[in-house]
N, C-alpha and C positions, 0 to 999 in steps of 0.2 A: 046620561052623559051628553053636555053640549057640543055643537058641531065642532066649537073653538078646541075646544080640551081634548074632541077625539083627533083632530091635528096633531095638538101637541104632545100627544101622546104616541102619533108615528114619527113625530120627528125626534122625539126620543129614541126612541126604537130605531128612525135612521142610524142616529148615532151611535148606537150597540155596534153596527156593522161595521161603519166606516171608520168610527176609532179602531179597528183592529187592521185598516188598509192603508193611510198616510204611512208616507214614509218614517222610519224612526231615528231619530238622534239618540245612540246610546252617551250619553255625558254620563262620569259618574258623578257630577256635583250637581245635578238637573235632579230638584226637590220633582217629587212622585204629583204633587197636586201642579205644579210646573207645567208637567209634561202634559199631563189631561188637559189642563188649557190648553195650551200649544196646539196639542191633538186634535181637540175639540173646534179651537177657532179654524185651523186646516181644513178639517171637515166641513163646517159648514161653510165656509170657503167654495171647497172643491163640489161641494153637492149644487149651491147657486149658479156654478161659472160652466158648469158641464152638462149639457141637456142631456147628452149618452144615457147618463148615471142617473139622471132625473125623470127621463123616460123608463126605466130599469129595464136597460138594456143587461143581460143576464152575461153574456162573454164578453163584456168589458167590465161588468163587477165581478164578476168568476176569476178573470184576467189580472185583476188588482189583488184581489183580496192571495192568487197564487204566489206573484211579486212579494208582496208585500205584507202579509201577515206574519211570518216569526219572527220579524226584527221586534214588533212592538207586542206580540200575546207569547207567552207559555201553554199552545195548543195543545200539546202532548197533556199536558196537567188539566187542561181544562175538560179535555176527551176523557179522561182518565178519572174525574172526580165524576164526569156526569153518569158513566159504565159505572162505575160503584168496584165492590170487591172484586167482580167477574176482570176485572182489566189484568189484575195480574195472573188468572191463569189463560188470560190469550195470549196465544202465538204472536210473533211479531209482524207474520202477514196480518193475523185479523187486527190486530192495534194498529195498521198500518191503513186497514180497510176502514174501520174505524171514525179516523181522523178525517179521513175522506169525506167519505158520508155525512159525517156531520159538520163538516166546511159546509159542503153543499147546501144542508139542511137548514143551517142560520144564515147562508145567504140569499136562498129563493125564501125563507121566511120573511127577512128583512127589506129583501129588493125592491118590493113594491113602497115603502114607506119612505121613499129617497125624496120621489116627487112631493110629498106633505113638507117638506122643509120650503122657509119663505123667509121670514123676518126671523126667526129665533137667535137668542142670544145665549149666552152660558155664564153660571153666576158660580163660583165657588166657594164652598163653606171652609172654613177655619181648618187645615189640617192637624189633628191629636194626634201626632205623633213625633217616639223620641227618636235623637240621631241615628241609635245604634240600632233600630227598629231595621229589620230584613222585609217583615209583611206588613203594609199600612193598607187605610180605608180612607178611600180619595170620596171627597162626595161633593156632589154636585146638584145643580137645578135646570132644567132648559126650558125660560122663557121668551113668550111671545105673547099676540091679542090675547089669548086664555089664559087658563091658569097655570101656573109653574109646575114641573113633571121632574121626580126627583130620579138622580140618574147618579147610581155608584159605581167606585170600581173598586176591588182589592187588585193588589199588586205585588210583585215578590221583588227583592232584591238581587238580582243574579253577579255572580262574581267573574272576575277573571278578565279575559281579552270582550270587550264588546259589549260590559257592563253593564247596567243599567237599571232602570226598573220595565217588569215585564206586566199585562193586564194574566190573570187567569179566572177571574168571576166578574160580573155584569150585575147591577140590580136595577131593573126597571119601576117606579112605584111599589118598591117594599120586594117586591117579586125578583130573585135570585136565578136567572139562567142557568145555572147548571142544577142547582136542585132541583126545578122545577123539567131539566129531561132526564133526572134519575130515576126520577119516581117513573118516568114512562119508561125507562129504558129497561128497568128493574122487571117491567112486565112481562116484557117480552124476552127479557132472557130467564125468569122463571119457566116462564109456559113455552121455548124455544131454542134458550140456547142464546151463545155466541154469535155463532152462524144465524142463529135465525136472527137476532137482531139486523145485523149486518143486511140479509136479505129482505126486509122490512123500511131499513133505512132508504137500501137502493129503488125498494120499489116507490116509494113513496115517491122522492125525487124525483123517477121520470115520470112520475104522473103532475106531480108541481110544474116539471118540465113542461109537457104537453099542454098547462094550461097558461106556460108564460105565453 
């Protein structure tokens, strides 16, 4: 992997984070591939103009992503796809614990890749999909000096006061965030538990902690 392309490959990955922290416009007539642009140009936007966020200062992207994360994600679903079957027999403190933990998780994962953002642009492909579609596949590209890094999203249609469309899955180069922590998460609540997940997740993060 060239140096160019491993760049371009965290500033992908910035992007996983930060589209889920911009503030959101619920429009219900704001087509789904719309919005990710919007999203997307905000971002990288907000990642060039803010050293804070580029240094990965960790309580001002913890800070944002608190703000600002369920106007624009379906977290619950996302937490909830990555847990597998085990989600519906947790309590609502541990699906509460849960979501937590894995806030945490994708943002001390992601926070160091904020600073790799420089020139990158964002290119949209053709959105397939019909009006009366609920769940579409926004896809995209994030180019710069390297090579282009393809960066999807699925998204749900949510109804009622505050409409909109919501993110609940990420694909980084083919690679799908929530499958790819089902499979680990599945691990650990074989060999563990619920709880033991949960206490796994937390440890983990203050150990990411202690090494921001």
């Amino acid at each position: 992997m060239t140096r160019s392309f491993f760049r371009q490959v965290l500033a992908a990955a910035a992007l996983v984070l930060t589209a889920l922290v911009v503030p959101a416009v619920h429009a219900e007539d704001e087509a789904p591939d719309a919005l990710i642009k919007r999203l997307s140009v905000d971002v990288l936007e907000t990642i060039k103009n803010d050293k804070g966020i580029r240094a990965g200062d960790m309580a001002k992207v913890i800070a944002l992503v608190d703000l600002r994360i369920m106007p624009n994600v379906n977290f619950q679903r996302m937490t909830a796809s990555a847990v597998g079957p085990a989600w519906r027999q947790a309590t609502s403190e541990q699906q509460k614990r849960l979501q937590e933990e894995f806030k945490i998780l994708l943002v001390r994962t992601y926070a160091g890749a904020l600073a790799q953002v420089t020139d990158q642009t964002i290119s949209m492909k053709p959105l397939r999909a019909a009006a009366e579609d609920k769940e579409v596949l926004v896809r995209s590209e994030v180019k710069g000096n390297g090579d282009s890094i393809q960066l999807d999203y699925r998204l749900e249609k949510t109804p009622g006061q505050g409409a909109g469309w919501r993110i609940y899955n990420l694909n980084v180069l083919g690679v799908w965030l929530v499958e790819t922590y089902r499979s680990q998460f599945a691990t650990e609540i074989n060999a563990k538990g619920v709880d033991g997940l949960i206490s796994t997740l937390t440890e983990r993060n203050k150990n990411n902690g202690k090494k921001a």
